[in-house]
Each structure stands twice: as C-alpha cells, then as structure tokens.
C-alpha positions in Angstrom: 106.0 75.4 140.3 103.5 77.7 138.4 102.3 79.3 141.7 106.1 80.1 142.3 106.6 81.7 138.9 103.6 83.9 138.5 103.9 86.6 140.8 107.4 87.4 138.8 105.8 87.0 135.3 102.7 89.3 136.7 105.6 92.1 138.1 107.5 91.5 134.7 103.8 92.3 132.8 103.1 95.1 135.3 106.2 96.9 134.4 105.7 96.8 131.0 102.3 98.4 130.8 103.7 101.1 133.1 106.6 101.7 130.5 104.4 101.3 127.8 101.1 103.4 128.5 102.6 107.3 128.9 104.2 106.2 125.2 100.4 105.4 124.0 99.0 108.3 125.9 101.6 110.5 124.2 100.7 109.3 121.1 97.4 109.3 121.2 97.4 113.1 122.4 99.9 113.8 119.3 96.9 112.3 116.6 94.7 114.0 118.2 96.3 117.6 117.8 97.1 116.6 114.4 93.8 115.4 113.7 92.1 118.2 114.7 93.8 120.3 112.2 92.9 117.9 109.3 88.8 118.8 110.2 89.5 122.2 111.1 91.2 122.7 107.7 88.8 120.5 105.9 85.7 122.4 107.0 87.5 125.7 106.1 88.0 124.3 102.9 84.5 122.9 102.2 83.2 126.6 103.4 84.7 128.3 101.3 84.0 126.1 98.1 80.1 126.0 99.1 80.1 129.4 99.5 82.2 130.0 96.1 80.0 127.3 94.0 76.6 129.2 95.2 78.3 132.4 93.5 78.8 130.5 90.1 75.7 130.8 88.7 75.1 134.1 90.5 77.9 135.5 88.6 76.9 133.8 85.1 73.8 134.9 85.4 74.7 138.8 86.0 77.4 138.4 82.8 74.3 137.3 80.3 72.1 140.3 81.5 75.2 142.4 80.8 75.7 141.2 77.6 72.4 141.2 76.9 71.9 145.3 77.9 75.5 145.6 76.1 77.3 146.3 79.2 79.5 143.6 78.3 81.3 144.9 75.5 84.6 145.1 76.9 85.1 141.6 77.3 88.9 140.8 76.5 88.4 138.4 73.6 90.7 136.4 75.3 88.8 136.3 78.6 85.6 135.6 76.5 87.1 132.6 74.5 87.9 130.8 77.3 84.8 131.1 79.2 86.8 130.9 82.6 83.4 130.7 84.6 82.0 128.1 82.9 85.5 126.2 82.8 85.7 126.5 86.9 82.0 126.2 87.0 82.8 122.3 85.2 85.9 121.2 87.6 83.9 122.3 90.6 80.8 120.2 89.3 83.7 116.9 88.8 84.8 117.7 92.2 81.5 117.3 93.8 80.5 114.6 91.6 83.2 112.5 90.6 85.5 110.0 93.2 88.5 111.0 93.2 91.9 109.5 94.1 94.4 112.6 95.7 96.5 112.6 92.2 93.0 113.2 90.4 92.0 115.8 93.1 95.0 117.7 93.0 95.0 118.1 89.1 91.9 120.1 89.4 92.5 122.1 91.9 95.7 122.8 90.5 93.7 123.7 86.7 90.7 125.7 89.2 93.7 127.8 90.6 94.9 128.9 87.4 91.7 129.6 86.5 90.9 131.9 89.1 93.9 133.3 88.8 93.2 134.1 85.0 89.6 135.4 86.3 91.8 137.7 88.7 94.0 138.9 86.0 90.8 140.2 84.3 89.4 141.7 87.3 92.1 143.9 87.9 92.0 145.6 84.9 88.5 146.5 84.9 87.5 149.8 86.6 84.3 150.1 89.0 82.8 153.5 87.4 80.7 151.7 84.9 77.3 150.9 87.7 76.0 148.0 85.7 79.3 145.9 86.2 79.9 146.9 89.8 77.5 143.9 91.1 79.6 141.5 88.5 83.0 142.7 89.5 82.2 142.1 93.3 80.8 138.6 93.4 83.0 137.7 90.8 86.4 139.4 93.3 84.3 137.3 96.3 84.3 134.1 94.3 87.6 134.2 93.2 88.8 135.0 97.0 86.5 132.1 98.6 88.1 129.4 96.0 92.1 130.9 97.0 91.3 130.1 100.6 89.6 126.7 100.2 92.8 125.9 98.0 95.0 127.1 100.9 93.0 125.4 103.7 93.3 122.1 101.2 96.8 122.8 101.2 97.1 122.8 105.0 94.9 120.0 105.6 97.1 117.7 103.5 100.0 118.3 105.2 98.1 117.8 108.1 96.8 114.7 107.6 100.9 114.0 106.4 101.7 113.9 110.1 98.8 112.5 111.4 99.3 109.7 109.2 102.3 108.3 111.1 101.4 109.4 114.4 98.3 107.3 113.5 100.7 104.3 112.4 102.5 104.7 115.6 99.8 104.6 117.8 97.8 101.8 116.3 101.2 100.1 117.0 102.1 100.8 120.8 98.5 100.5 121.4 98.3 97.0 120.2 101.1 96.1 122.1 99.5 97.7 125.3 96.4 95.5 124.8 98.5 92.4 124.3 100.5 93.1 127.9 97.0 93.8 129.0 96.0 90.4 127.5 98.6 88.3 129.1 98.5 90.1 132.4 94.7 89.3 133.0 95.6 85.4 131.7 98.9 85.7 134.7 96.5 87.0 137.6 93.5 84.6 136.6 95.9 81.6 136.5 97.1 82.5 139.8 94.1 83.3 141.3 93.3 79.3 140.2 96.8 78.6 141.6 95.6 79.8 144.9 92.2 78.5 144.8 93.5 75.3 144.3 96.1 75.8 147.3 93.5 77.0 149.6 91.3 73.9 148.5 93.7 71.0 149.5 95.1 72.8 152.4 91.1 72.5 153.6 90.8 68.9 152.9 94.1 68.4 154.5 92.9 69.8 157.6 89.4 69.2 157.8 89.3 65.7 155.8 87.8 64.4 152.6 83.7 64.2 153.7 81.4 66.7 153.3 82.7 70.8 154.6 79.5 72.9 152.7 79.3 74.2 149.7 82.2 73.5 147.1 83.4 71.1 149.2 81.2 68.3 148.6 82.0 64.2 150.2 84.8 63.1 148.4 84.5 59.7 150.1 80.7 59.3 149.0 81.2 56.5 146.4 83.5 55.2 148.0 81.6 54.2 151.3 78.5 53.6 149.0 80.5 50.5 147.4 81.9 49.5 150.6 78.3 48.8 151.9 77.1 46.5 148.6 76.3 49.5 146.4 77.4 50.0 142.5 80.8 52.0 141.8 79.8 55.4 139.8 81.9 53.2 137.2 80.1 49.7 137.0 77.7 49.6 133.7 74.3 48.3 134.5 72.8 46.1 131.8 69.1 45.0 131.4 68.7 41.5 130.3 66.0 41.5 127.7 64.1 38.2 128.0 64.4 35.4 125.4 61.7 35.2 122.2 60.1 31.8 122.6 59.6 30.0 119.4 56.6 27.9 118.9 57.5 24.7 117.7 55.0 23.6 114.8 
C-alpha cells in the first residue's frame, strides 16, 4: 500500500538532501570567494584605466604647448613617428566603445602594453632638469603606471573568473539536484499527508456511521433516503414536455 511505502521513500528523500546540501553549501561558499576576486579585480582594473584615459588628453595637450614653445625638440624621431599617445589614446577609445569578444579584448591590451612599454622606454631616457618637461614626464610616468596595473588586475581577474567558472558549473549542478529531492520530498509528505487524511476519514465513518458528523463530513446516506421516500435519484434526468402546436384545419 502507498501509505505503507511513503514513510521509506520520505526517509530515503530525507537522506539525500542531508548528503546533498553541505556539497551545495560548499560550493556555493567556493563561487563566492572566487567571485569576489573577479569584481575586486575588475574594479581595480576599471580604476586604473579611468584614471589613465583622463591623463590622455592631459598629457597631449602639455606635448603640443611644448612643441609649440620648442621644448620639444628632443623628441626621438622614432618616438615622434609613431605617435604612441595618440596610438594608446585610439585602442583605449575601441575598448570603451567597441563590443568585444575576450580574443578581440586581449589583442588590444596586448598592442596598449607594448605601447606603454614603448612610452616607458622613452621616459627613461629623458632627464628631469629641463622645468618645462617635468609636468609631461610625470603624468605621462603616472599614465603609463595606471595602464600596467589595470593590465595586471585584468590579468588576475581572468584567471579568476577561470575558476569561478566551474565552481559556477558545479553548483548550478548539485543545486539543481537539491531542488529536485526538495521537489519530490514535498510531493512524498503531501501524498501521505492525503494518505492519512483519507485513513482518518473512513476510520470516522466506520465508527460513527455514514449520516451527517459536522463539517467535512456531510450525510452520505442523503440521496439515498430521499429516493427511498418517492424523491428523484441525484441521477434521474428531468424532462419538460413541451405541449403540442395545434394545427387549424382550413
């Protein structure tokens, strides 16, 4: 009988979901770690290029008075051809601007990084003792260091988000298969709750008889005395005879 079964099915459930939940809860407390460190990294990362992309046209616009006043006359011709500000000034604008897939992404980080660290080659070889470049040199030393450590925060936050992915597989696994013990556990206990509903329900009538006991136990033996004294069965159709159309003969 169902009512005999249930209570091993519901212990069977019960013992499952115990087994089962400290593996979710583990899991769950294992994205989360790793999670963090993909936002903490991220916002590091997105710091740092804000910062650096402000300094952009700060720096640009410090080189052209420069030039302009002739302070700029020992530009490498190298460094000058290449116009590494502008050139990190256009991947910085596709990164904001552009969607792009991680392959994309990485390709101009990895052409901004060798940028910068063409910009820092420069750097290093210019001196401070000339006043008019001392302004230039330092925002362009601060941009260059703000755009190393969003590329290393980017760096950690992808192999972050490497093992959260999946940790995040994982758990969207065992916590699916929690649910569905969950599931059949509340379908086992409702069904026997009915089981014994039913039970208690019969047992009642057995011992207190088929008329009427109060509410949810209404007289089961109603129709069946209302027939016995002349009345209709709940089941007999009742017809109305229409009367007949008289024809007038002519």
């Amino acid at each position: 009988m169902l009512k005999d079964t249930l209570p091993g099915v519901i212990r069977n459930l019960e013992a499952e979901e115990d087994q089962i939940k400290p593996k979710v809860e583990r899991l769950n407390a294992s994205f989360n770690v790793a999670n963090s460190n993909v936002v903490k990294e991220k916002k590091i990362r997105d710091q740092n290029q804000k910062e650096a992309r402000i300094l952009i046209p700060q720096v640009k616009s410090i080189r052209e008075k420069l030039i302009d006043s002739g302070g700029m006359i020992i530009l490498d011709p190298k460094w000058k051809k290449e116009k590494l500000i502008e050139r990190i000034e256009e991947i910085e604008h596709k990164i904001q601007t552009s969607a792009l897939d991680q392959k994309s992404e990485k390709k101009l980080l990895d052409q901004r990084r060798a940028l910068v660290l063409e910009n820092d080659k420069w750097l290093r070889n210019r001196k401070d003792s000339n006043p008019e470049m001392i302004e230039y040199l330092e925002k362009s030393r601060k941009m260059s260091s703000l755009f190393k450590k969003a590329d290393k925060a980017h760096s950690k936050m992808i192999n972050a988000v490497k093992k959260a992915q999946p940790l995040y597989e994982k758990m969207s696994i065992a916590d699916k298969e929690l649910k569905d013990i969950r599931s059949q556990l509340d379908r086992a206990r409702e069904l026997l709750s009915q089981s014994d509903k039913a039970i208690r329900y019969w047992k009642r009538r057995l011992d207190e008889g088929f008329g009427n006991l109060g509410p949810g136990f209404n007289d089961l033996l109603r129709q069946k005395q209302k027939v016995e004294g002349g009345g209709n069965s709940s089941f007999a159709k009742t017809t109305v005879k229409r009367p007949k159309k008289v024809l007038e003969e002519e």
